[in-house]
N, C-alpha and C positions, 0 to 999 in steps of 0.2 A: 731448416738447416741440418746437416746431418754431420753427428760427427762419428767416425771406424777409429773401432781398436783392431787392430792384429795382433795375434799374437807374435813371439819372437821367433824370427826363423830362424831352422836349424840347420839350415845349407841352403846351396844355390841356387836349389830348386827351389825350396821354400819363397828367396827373396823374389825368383822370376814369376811365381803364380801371384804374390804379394802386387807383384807392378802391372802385370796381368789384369789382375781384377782393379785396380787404379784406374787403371785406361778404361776400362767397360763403363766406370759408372761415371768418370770424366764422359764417355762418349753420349752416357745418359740425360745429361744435366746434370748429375748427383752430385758432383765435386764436391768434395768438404774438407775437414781437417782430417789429415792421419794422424793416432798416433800408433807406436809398438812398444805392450809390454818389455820391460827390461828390468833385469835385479834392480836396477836405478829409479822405474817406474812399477809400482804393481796396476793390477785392474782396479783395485779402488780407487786407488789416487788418481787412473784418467778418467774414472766415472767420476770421481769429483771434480774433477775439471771441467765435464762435458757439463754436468747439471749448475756450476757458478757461471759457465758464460751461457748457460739458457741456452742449449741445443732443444731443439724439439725432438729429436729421433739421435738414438744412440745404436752405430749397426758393430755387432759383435761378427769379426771376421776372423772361424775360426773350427775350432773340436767344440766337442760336448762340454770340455772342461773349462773352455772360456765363455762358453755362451750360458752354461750353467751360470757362473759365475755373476756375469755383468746382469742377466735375469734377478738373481737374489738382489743383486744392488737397487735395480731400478723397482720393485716393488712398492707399489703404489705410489707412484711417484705420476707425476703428469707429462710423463714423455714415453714415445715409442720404441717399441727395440724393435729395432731392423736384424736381419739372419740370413749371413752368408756364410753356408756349411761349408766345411775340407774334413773330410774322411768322419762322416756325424754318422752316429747310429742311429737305429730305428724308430729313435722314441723323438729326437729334435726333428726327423725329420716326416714325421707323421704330423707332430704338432702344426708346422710351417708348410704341408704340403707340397715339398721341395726335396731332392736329393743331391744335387748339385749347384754349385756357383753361378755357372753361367744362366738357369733359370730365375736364383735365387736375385741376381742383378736386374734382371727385368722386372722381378717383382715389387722391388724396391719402388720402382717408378710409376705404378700401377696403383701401389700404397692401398690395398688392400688391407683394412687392420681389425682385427678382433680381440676381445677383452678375452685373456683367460684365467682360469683357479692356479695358484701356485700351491705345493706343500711347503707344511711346515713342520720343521724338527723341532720341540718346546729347546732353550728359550728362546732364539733367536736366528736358525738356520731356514733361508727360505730356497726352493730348489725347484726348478720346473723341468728336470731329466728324473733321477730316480735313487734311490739310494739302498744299499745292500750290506746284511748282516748273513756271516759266512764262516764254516768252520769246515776242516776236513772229515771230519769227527762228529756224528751228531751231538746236538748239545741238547738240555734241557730248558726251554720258557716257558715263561706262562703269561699269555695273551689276554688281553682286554680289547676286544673288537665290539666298539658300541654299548661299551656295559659290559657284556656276555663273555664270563671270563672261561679257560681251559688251558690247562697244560698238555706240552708236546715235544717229543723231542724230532730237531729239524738241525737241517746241513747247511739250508739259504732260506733268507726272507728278502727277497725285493720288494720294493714301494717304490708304488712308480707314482710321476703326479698326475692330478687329476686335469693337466692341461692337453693331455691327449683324448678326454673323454670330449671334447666337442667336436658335432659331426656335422656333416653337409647342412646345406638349407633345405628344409622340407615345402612345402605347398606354400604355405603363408610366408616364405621367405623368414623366418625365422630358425636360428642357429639353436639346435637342442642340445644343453650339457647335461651333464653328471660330476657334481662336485665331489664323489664319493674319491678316497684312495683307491689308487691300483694296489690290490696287494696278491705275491704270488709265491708261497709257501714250498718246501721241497723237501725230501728226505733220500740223500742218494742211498741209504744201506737196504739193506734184502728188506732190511722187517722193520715197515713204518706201517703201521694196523692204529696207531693210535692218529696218525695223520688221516688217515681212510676214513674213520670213527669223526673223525671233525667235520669232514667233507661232508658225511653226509646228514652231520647237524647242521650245518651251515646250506646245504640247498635241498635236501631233502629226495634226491634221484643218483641216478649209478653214476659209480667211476668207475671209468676204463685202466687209467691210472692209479694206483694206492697211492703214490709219493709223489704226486704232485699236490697242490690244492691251489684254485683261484679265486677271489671275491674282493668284495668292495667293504670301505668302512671310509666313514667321515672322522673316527677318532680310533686310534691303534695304538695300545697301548704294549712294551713290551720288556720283559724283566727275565734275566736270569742267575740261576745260581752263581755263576763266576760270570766279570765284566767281560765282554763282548763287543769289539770294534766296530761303529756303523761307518762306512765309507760313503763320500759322495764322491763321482769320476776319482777311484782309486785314491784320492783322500781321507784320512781318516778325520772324523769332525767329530765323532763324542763316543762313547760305549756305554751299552746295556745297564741299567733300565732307560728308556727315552718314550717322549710321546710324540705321536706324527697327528698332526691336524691339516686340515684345509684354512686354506686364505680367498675367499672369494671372489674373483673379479681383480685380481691383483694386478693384472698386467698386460699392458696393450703390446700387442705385437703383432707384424706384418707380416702375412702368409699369401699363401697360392687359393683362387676360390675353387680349386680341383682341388681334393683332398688325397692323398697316398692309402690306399687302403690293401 
């Protein structure tokens, strides 16, 4: 049984793609219970609704910032999350192998499901899109990536999760991850040499880039001298110092076997 959240629309468009996508997965079999966020209702309280009457599959219809969302709720829990995107970014829509609704409807039906890694914010944020510490100005941290600590000054650190590192099936039909984080470092000013100097302790070959850096870590540890907002989908959810982990196998959810690459 499937039960969809929507979110609240914001005009008439909004309601006419809402009864749009009704009809498609009415047309599918799919028919379930709607409901739609409202000040009256948040996303917690219909995930808690959907998991007291025993839904099997919970399909978030919506942004990054509701699917986000009902993702953190549903971890490790013993139901599916279903994903029907409207205007999703790069990262939900890599994960699901999906760009739009009306693929995203067939998919549903097809129920194609894989387990993936969610991240985690220590103590209790879990996130499978990405989360980002940002300043106009660079600032000063200092890093703990897997132990191996260093100071730097940077403008952005995204962390992305590690639910996009799973890739196609290879020969044996089996699905290869990487539960490590995404993390992806920057420094917009002329002079980041101490960013450049990390890169290449961290992989040991040239950058083309000085102020960018990319790599992976299973524990990312980060602190700086004045607190520092970490946002999830333009949310602010804690400030500097924080630690990001992995959650392994947290979360079943329903994608396309074509992956978006």
């Amino acid at each position: 049984m499937y039960y969809y959240i929507m979110e609240q629309p914001k005009n008439s468009s909004d309601k006419n793609l809402q009864t749009k996508i009704r009809d498609m997965v009415g047309m599918q079999g799919l028919a379930g219970e709607t409901s739609v966020v409202s000040p009256a209702r948040s996303v917690e309280e219909l995930v808690d609704i959907a998991l007291k009457k025993n839904y099997s599959t919970v399909v978030a219809v919506g942004s990054d910032k509701l699917i986000n969302k009902v993702a953190s709720l549903l971890h490790s829990k013993d139901v599916v999350l279903g994903v029907i995107p409207i205007k999703t970014g790069q990262i939900i829509n890599k994960i699901i192998g999906l760009d739009n609704f009306e693929d995203a409807c067939f998919a549903l039906k097809k129920r194609y499901i894989k387990v993936v890694d969610l991240a985690y914010l220590y103590p209790g944020r879990y996130f499978i899109t990405d989360a980002q510490i940002e300043s106009d100005k660079p600032f000063k941290v200092e890093l703990d990536v897997d132990s191996a600590k260093c100071v730097l000054e940077v403008t952005n650190i995204n962390i992305v999760s590690p639910a996009i590192n799973t890739q196609n099936l290879n020969n044996n039909n089996e699905e290869q991850t990487d539960n490590r984080l995404n993390i992806y470092i920057s420094n917009s000013s002329q002079e980041a040499s101490s960013l450049k100097k990390f890169y290449y302790w961290l992989n040991g070959n040239k950058i083309q880039d000085k102020s960018n850096c990319i790599f992976r870590a299973r524990k990312f540890i980060i602190n700086s001298e004045t607190p520092t907002p970490v946002t999830i989908n333009g949310e602010i959810v804690d400030k500097t110092p924080v630690i990001f982990t992995t959650k392994p196998k947290a979360l079943k959810i329903i994608t396309n076997r074509v992956k978006i690459v």
